[in-house]
Structure formats: structure tokens, C-alpha cells
N, C-alpha and C positions, 0 to 999 in steps of 0.2 A: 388489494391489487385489482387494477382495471382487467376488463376482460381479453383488451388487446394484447395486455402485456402475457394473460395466460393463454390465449392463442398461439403468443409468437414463442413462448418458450415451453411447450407442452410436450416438446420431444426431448429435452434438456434433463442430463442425466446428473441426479445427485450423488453424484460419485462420493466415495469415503474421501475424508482428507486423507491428504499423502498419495491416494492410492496410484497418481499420474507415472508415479516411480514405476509402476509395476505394470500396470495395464494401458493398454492401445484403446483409444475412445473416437470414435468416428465425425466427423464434422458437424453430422447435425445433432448432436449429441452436445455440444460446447453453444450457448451462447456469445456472440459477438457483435459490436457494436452496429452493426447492417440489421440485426435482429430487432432493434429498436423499434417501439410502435410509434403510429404517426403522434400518438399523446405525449411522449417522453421525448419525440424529438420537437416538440413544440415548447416544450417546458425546456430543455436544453437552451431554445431558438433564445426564450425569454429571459433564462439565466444570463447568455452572454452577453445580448442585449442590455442588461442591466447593467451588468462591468462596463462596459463601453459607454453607456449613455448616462452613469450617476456614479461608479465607481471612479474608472480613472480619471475622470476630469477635477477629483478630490485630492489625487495624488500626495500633492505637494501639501495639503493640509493634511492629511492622512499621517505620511511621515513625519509631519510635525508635533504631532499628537494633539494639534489643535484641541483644543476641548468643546466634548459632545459629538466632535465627528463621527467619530466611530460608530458612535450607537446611534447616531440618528440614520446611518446608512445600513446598519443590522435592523433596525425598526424599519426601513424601506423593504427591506430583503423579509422581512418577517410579513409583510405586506401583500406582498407577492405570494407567499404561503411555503417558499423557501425554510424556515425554519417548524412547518409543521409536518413536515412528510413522515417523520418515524414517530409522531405520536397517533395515540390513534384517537379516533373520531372524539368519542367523551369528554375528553381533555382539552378541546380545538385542537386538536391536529386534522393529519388529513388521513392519515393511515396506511401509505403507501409505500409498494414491494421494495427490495433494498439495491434492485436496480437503478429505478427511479432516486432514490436517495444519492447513487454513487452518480447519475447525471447531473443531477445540483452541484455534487462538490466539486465535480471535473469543472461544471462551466461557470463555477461563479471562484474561480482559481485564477482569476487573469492577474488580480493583486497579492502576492505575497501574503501582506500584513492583514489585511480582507480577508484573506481566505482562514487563515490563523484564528485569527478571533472567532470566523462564523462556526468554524469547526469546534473551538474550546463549546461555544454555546451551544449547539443545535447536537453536536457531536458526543463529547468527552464531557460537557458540562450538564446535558439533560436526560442523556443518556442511562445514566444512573439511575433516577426518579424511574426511566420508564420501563426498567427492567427490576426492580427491586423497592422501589419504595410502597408503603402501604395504601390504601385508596384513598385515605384520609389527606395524605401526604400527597398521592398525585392529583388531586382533585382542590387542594391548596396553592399549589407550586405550578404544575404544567399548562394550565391556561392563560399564567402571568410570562411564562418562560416562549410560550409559543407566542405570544403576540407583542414580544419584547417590552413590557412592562415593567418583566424583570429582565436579567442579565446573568448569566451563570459563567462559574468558573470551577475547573478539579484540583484540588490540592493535595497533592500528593505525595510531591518530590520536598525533603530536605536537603542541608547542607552537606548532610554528610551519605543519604541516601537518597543518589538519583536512578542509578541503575535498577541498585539494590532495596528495591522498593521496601522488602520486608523488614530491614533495617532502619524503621522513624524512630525516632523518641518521642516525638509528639505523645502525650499522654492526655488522656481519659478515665475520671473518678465520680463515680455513681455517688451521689450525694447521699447524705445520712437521711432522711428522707425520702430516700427513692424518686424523688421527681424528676431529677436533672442530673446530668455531667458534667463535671468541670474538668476542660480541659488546660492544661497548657503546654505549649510548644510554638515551634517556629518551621514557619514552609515557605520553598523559597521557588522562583523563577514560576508564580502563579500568572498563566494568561488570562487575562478581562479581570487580574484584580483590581485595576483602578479604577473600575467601572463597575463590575459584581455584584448583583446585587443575594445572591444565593452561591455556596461554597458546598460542595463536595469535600468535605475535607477528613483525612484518614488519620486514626491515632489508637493505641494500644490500651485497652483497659486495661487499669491496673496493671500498665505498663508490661504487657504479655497478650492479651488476647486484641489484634490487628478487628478494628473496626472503623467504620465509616458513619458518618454524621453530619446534616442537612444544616450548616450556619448562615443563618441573617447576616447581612452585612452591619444593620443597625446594633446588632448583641452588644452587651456591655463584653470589656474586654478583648474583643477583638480589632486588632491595629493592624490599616494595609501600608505596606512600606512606600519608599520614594520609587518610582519608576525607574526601573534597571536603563542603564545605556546601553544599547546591541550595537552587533556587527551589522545584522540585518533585522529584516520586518522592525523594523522600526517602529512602524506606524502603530505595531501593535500593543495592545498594555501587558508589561511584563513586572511584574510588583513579589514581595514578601508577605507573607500574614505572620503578624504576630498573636499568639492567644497567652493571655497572660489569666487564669481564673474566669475565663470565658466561660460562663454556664449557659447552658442549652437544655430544653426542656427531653426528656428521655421519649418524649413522642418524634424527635428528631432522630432518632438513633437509624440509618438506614438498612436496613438487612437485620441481619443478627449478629451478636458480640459473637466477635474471632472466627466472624466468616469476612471480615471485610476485604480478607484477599481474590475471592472468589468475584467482586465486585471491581478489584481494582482491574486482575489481571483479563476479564471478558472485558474489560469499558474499553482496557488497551490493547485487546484485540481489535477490536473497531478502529481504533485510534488511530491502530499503525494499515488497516483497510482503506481508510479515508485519505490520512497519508499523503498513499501511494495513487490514489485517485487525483487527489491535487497536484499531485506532481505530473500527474498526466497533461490537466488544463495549465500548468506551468508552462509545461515544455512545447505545448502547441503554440501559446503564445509567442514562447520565445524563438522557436523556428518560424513564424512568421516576421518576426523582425532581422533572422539571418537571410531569408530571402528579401526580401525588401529590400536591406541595405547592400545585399549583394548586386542584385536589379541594379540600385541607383549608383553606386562609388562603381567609379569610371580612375583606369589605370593602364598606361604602358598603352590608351589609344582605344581601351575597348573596357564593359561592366568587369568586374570582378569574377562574376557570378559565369564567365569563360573559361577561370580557369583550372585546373582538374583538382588541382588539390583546396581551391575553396569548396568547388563541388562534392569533394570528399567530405568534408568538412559537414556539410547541407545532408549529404546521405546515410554518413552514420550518425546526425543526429536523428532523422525521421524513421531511421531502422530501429534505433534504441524504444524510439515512440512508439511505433507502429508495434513492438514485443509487451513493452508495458502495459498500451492498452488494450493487447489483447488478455494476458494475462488478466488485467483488473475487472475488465466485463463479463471472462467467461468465472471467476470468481463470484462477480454477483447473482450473474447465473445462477450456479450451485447451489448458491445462499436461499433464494429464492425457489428452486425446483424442490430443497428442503422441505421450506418451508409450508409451498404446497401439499405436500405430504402429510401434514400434522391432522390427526381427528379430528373431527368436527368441535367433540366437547372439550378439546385441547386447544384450537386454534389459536383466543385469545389470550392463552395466556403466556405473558411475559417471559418466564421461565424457561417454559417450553420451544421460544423463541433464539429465545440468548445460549440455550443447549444447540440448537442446531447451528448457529454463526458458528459458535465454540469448535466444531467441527472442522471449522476450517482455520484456526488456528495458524498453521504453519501455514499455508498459502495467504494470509493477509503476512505475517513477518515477510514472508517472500518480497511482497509487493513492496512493502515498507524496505527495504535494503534495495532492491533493485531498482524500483521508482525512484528514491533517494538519490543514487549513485547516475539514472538516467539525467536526472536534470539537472546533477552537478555537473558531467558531461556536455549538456545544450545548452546552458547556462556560457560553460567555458569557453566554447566554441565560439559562441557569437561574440563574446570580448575578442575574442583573435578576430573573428572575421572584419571585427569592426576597426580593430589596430587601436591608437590612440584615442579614438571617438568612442570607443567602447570601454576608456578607462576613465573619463571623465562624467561629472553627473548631471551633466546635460542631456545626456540619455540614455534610454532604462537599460543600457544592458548593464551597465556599473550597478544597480540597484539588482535587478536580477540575479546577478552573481553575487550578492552580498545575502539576499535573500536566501539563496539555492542551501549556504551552506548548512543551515540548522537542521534541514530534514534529516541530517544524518547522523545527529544527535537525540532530538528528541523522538515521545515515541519508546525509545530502549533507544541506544545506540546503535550502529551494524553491528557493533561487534556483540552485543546482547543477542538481537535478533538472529544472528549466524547460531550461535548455541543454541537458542530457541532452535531454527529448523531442525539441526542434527540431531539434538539432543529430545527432539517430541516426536522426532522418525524410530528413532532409536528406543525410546521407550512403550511408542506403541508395537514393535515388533518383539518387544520383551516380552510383553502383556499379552501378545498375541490377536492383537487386533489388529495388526497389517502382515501382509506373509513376506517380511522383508528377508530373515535367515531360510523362509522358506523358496526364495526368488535365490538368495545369494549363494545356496549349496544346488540349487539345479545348475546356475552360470557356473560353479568350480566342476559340475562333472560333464557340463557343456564343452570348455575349454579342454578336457586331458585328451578328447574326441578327436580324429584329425580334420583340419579343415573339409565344408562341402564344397563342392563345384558346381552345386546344382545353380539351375537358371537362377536369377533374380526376377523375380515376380514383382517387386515395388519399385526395380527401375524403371520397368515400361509405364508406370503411372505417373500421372502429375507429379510432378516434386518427389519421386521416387526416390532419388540421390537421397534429398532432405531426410526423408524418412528412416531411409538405412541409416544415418548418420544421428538421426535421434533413437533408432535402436542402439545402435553403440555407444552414445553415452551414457544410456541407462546402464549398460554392459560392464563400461568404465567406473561406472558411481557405484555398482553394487561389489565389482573387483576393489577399489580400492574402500570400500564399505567392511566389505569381508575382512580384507586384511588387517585394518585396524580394528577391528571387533576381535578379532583373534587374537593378538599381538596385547590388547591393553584390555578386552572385557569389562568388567564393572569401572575401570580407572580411567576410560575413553572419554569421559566429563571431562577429566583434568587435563589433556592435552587439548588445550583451544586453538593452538595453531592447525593439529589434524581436525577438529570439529570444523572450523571455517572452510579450508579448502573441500571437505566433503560437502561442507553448506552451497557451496559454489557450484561444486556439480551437481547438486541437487537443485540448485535454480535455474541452472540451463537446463535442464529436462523439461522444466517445467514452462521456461520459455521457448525453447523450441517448439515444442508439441504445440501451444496455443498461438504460435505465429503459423503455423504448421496449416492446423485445423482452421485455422480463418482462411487463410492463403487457399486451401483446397473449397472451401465454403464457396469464396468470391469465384473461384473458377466455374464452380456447377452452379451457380448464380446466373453468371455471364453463358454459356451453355443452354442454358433453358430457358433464358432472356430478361428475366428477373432484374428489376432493380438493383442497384449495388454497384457496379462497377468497380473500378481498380484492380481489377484480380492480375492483370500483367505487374502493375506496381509490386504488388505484395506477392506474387511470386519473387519476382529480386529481392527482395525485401528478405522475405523468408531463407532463399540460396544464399545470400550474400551471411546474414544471422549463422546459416549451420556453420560454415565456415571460421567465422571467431568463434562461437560457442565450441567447436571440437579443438581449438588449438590453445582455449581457454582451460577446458576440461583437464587434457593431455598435462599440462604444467601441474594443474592442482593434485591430480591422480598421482604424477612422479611422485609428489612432495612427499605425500602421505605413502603411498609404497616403499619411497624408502625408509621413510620414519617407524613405519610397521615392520621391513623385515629386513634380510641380509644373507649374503651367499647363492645357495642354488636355487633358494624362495623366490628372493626377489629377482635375480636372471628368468625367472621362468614369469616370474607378473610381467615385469619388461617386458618380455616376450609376447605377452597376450597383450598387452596394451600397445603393442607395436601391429598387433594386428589389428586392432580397434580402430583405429588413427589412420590406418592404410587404405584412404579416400582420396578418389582421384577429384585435385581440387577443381575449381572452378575459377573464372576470369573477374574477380571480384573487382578488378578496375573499369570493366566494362560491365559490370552489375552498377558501382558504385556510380556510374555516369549516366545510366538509364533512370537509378533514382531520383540522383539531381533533376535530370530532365525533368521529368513527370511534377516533380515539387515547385520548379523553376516556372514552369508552364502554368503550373495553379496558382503560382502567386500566393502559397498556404502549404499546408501540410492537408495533403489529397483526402485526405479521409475522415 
């Protein structure tokens, strides 16, 4: 880590995972993308520069699959030193903090199928070697991988086990000699297999103990299939492995036999961290091309871009963004303020690395559903905005929208991810490492209390409104938390329709608070005279946010209250949740017009 980067985030608290549910954390406390050292936004400068000036002008051969393109622009990007940042030095990498890391994938996200591949490689595909493989093995592999020599891909998912990760068949048999493994099985929808030259690939000894294993592309027995046809990313390679008597020498073995879940489920925490960072440079992109086209498409006498409900259109896409990216950088934040933490005589190692990401766990699923669902969102919009011109493939909004939709597949699906959150909140308060029944029985003897009438002390503050309104949905998420923990107990797994809506109001907490905490950042920025500007933007930005998020929440909370209970119970939750909600609203159409402006005027997404 550079030293600017530990200057600028040296007051950056590593909060527990989860713990946003529970605790109030202060602005300068949160990492935000204003925090940025001059070196990360210079690497940032050069990332998108790069999309712009070798990326898209590929386009059209990219989605083609032309052959070689791909890797010769991943060998460009590996060039630039883009693919060495999470290695460290020994290896060629470069070694650097996982801030830095998540500004690469944001800005080199302008392509879809670009970003796809670079991510399987640098991401999901090397990822693994540098947290678990042996030195032998990183000192084989990672100097070929960093400087695209080689080409990596994770194989993970089968046909019948994509969610269900622990469900492969894929088998692995320790040879009668001990030397090697013979596998075989079949994996399917591998990305960079038709280019790969190193696999990650997971299979069951002796068809019971879940492990992972380093394969050569050259191995006898192993067969990559024909190139899948997509809805979208196109561009990118999407293939099967076949292992048919595939032996691999048992120095390949990576990790240890029947830990390979341990392996799979950290890579894909990352996975779905990354993600939602990509979806971030997605959807900047594509709100610059709603502004643009809105600017130029002239109608009824006057631009588009006049009229309010295009404008609408313009502002809750940039609100969605403006929530995402805050969430995503005060996430790496964390990662990073961690990982500062670690001992000296612990620093380098791997383990000790991949334990603190792990940490955050459920704030990367977050990011992964919510990023997801943002740029399915901005994605949409801009075909509307564009009308007929946005359905043909003459331009990118048609490929945009074709792209947007796999985010919310791969990764886990949202609906994995949704269980993920509730279900890794919910077992660390079993466990007692979050004081979540200890939060949820203070709000039940909070509420039997009669209302206070004392002053408001956070409305006189900036965004004071916002703030009450993000105590209340924490208020809300722990009431209807409560009630289905009491109503279902150890059986609360099995109802996933109540696990999602509580997953829901569990990610507006968490996006509030970090649109919140930026929002009040940029204000005492602008105050003190600092650098940064937008704080007017992202005030509205943030008020217009509390707003759906409390009327989002409200729905999810009914669903599950009534699902948990019945009679004088649920009359009286009603009742508190009627008081939760009872926020004098604000003029979101003259929020939502303010944002346009500010977006319209930049000719960009302001920030």
C-alpha cells in the first residue's frame, strides 16, 4: 500500500462485518471515493483511458470473438500493470491495497465482455494461487499469469450444480502410486476457457472430500468445449471442460483435500465484491450515454433531456449510482483499514489476508445484488430513453442491456446472495459475534414505551431528516427481524421468501448510511474549502434515496410481519411500523429535477 493511500485512510474504521445494522459510524470514519489519493486517481485516469482509446474501438471484433482479440487486449491491460495489483511484489505483481484493486475494475468496466474476462483472470482465476497455493506453485504460475503469458479461468460450476456449488460430481482419484489425480467430470459455463491456459478447477476425492486443483490446459484428457452462444458479453469466452482420466500431478493439488470449499466460497466472495464494482463502471458509462442522447434527440421543438420525466429517468439512474458507489469504496475501505491492522510478522501472509476480506462477507453479497439490480435499472432506462434507437444494434444501448443481465446470475444468483445476507446475519448473532437479539430485545422494550416528544437533535443537522429515517429502518429491519426469528427460530432458513425481504431491508441500511456518510463528508469538504465538491448534488441525491428506501423497506417489513404473526401481535407490529414510516416526506420531484440538472450540466455522471 502507498503511503498516500495510508494517509488518506488512516481514520477509516474497520468495523465488524454486519455491524452497519447496529451501529452509527461518523463520516470520516467511512472511506469514499473523494478520499482517493492523487496515485489511484491517476491509475483510475489510465484505466479508462485505456477502454476508450484500445478497448472500444475493438468493439465489434470483440463481440465477434474474433480470434486472439481478447487476450491480446488482456496482454495490453497486463502491460499497464492492471493485472498485477493483488499479486504481490515476488511474483511480479505490484502488491497493492484492495482499494486500488476495486479502482481498476470500476474503470476498466466500460466493456461488458472486457470487464468479464479481465475479472475471471486477475480476479476469480488468480486469485486462488495467491491466497492458497504453495510457493512452489506461486512461483510457477503467477509471474506467467501476471504478465498474461498465461491466461486463467475458475471452474467451478456444473450442470447440475450452479448455485449449489457443494453439489459437483466432478470426481478426483489419488493414483495407486501416490503421484497424481485422476479426475473426471464435466464443468460448464467456464469463462476464458477458450483461451485458458491454467484452470482452477474443483472436484470431490473420492467423490466426498470437495477439493480444488491447478490444471494445464495442455493435460492429456482434458477437453474445452465449443463456445456457448449468450444473451450477452458475448465478446466473452464462455466454454465447458470436459475431464475425461485427466491426471495431474498431486503437486497440483491446491489447498488441502476437503477444504476446497473454503477456497471456493472466499474466491467468491471477492467475485461477487468485484462484481458490484463493475457494475459501478457499467453504469457510469451508461448514464453518460442517457445524458448525451438526451442533450442531442430533439422532440415536440425542444432536447428531450427538458423533459421531467426523462429527467426522472436521468436522476434515478445517478441516485442508484451515486448509493452503489458509495457502498463499494467504503467496503474497500474496511478491507483495507483491516488489513492495515495485521502484525508485522503476519502481514504477508495470504491467509491472514483472505481471513480479514472474509469479514466482510455479507457487504460484498450486498454489493453483488444491489450493483446487479443498479445497472439492470440504468441499463433499462437508457433503451427507454433512447426509444427505438435503443433497440437496435447500431448502438450500445441494445448491447448494454443485453450485457446488464447476467450480473444477476452469476457470482450466486440474487436469490443465493439474499440468503447469504440474512442467513450470515443471522448466524453470527447465534454465535454471538454480532449483538443482533441483543439490538432486537432493547427495540421490543423500546417500543412498549410511550412515544418521546423530546426535541430532535438530527433534524437541525445536515441531512437530519435522512438520518432519522436511517434510524428507522434499522428500527424496522430489527422489528420485522424479531418477528420472524420468533415465529420460525432454527426453521427461518426455509422460508426464503421471509429471508429476502429482510435481505432487503438489510441493504437499505446499509445503503442509506453510506450515501448518508458521503453526503455529509462532501458537505464538511465544501465548509472547510477542501477539494471535492458536489455536496449540493449528493445531498439530493441522499434525501431523494431515504425516500424509496423507507417506502421500499415498509412493503418488505408488512410482508414478513404478516408472515410471522396474526391477531393482537401483528396489530401492535402494524402499529410500530406505522410509527417507523411516519416521516414527513419530501418534494422528490423537485429533488429529482435538481439531480438531472447538476448531471445534465456535467454532460456525465458529476462525481
Amino acid at each position: 500500500m502507498s503511503s498516500s493511500t495510508l494517509s488518506a485512510t488512516s481514520s477509516i474504521v474497520a468495523a465488524a462485518g454486519g455491524s452497519f445494522l447496529l451501529e452509527d459510524r461518523l463520516p470520516g470514519e467511512v472511506f469514499t471515493p473523494e478520499d482517493l489519493s492523487e496515485e489511484q486517481r491517476q491509475i483510475a485516469d489510465t484505466a479508462g483511458r485505456f477502454v476508450r482509446e484500445q478497448v472500444l474501438p475493438m468493439v465489434a471484433k470483440v463481440e465477434a470473438k474474433e480470434p486472439g482479440v481478447m487476450r491480446e487486449l488482456l496482454r495490453a491491460a497486463a502491460d499497464l500493470g492492471f493485472t498485477a495489483v493483488d499479486v504481490a511484489e515476488e511474483y511480479g505483481g505490484l502488491g497493492l491495497d484492495k482499494t486500488t484493486s476495486a479502482v481498476v475494475a470500476d474503470h476498466l468496466s466500460g466493456l461488458a465482455s472486457f470487464a468479464t474476462a479481465f475479472g475471471a483472470h486477475a480476479g476469480i482465476g488468480t486469485l486462488p494461487l495467491v491466497w492458497y497455493g504453495t510457493e512452489e506453485q506461486k512461483q510457477r504460475y503467477l509471474p506467467k499469469l501476471v504478465s498474461l503469458e498465461w491466461a486463467a479461468a475458475y471452474a467451478l460450476s456444473e450442470a447440475t450444480s450452479g448455485s449449489d456449488a457443494m453439489n459437483i460430481r466432478t470426481k478426483a482419484v489419488l493414483s495407486a502410486d501416490g503421484a497424481s489425480y485422476v479426475l473426471n467430470g464435466e464443468k460448464m459455463w467456464i469463462t476464458n476457457a477458450g483461451f485458458a491456459d491454467l484452470f482452477t478447477v474443483f472436484a470431490k476425492v473420492d467423490g466426498e472430500k470437495f477439493s480444488a486443483f491447478l490444471v494445464e490446459r495442455e493435460t492429456p484428457g482434458l477437453t474445452v468445449g465449443k463456445e456457448e452462444h449468450k444473451l450477452g458479453i458475448r465478446g466473452s469466452s464462455t466454454c465447458a471442460l470436459v475431464l475425461a482420466d485427466c491426471r495431474i500431478p498431486v503437486g497440483n493439488l491446491l489447498g488441502e483435500v476437503g477444504k476446497g470449499h473454503h477456497i471456493a466460497f472466499n474466491i467468491l466472495n471477492v467475485g461477487r465484491f468485484k462484481l458490484g464494482v463493475a457494475c459501478v463502471g457499467g453504469a457510469r458509462m451508461a448514464i453518460e450515454h442517457q445524458i448525451r442522447y438526451a442533450k442531442e434527440r430533439r422532440a415536440f421543438g425542444k432536447p428531450i433531456a427538458e423533459f421531467g420525466l426523462i429527467q426522472r429517468k436521468i436522476a434515478a439512474s445517478v441516485t442508484r449510482l451515486f448509493v452503489t458507489e458509495s457502498m463499494t469504496y467504503r467496503t474497500a475501505g474496511m478491507m483495507d483499514a483491516a488489513l492495515a491492522q495485521m502484525a508485522p510478522e503476519v502481514a504477508g501472509s495470504s491467509r491472514e489476508i483472505q481471513k480479514r476480506i472474509e469479514e466482510y462477507a455479507v457487504e460484498c453479497s450486498i454489493l453483488k445484488v444491489f450493483g446487479s439490480e443498479m445497472m439492470g435499472f440504468v441499463a433499462d432506462e437508457l433503451v427507454q430513453i433512447m426509444g427505438g434507437y435503443g433497440y437496435v444494434e447500431d448502438y450500445p444501448a441494445e448491447r448494454l442491456y443485453r450485457d446488464a443481465r447476467i450480473n444477476r446470475i452469476f457470482e450466486g444468483t440474487n436469490e443465493i446472495n439474499r440468503m447469504i445476507i440474512t442467513g450470515w446475519l443471522m448466524k453470527r448473532a447465534m454465535n454471538g459475534q454480532l449483538p443482533l437479539l441483543a439490538a432486537i430485545k432493547q427495540l421490543m422494550d423500546e417500543i412498549t414505551q410511550p412515544p418521546s416528544f423530546a426535541s430532535d437533535e438530527e433534524g437541525e443537522m445536515v441531512l437530519g431528516r435522512e438520518a432519522k429515517v436511517l434510524g428507522n429502518l434499522r428500527k424496522i429491519t430489527l422489528l420485522a427481524a424479531g418477528a420472524a426469528s420468533q415465529r420460525f427460530m432454527a426453521g427461518l432458513q426455509e422460508q426464503q421468501e421471509i429471508m429476502a425481504d429482510l435481505a432487503d431491508c438489510i441493504m437499505a441500511v446499509f445503503a442509506l448510511e453510506s450515501a448518508l456518510l458521503r453526503a455529509r463528508k462532501l458537505v464538511a469538504s465544501k465548509l472547510v474549502g477542501s477539494k471535492g465538491g458536489g455536496s449540493d448534488l449528493a445531498v439530493a441525491i441522499t434525501s431523494a434515496f431515504a425516500d424509496e428506501a423507507l417506502g421500499s423497506v415498509e412493503q418488505a417489513a408488512r410482508r414478513v410481519l404478516a408472515a410471522s404473526s396474526e391477531g393482537d401481535a401483528l396489530a401492535i407490529q402494524l402499529t410500530v411500523l406505522r410509527r417507523f414510516v411516519k416521516v414527513v416526506p419530501v418534494d422528490v420531484v423537485a429533488l429529482s429535477r435538481t439531480i438531472a440538472s447538476f448531471s445534465l450540466d456535467a454532460g456525465r455522471y458529476r462525481f
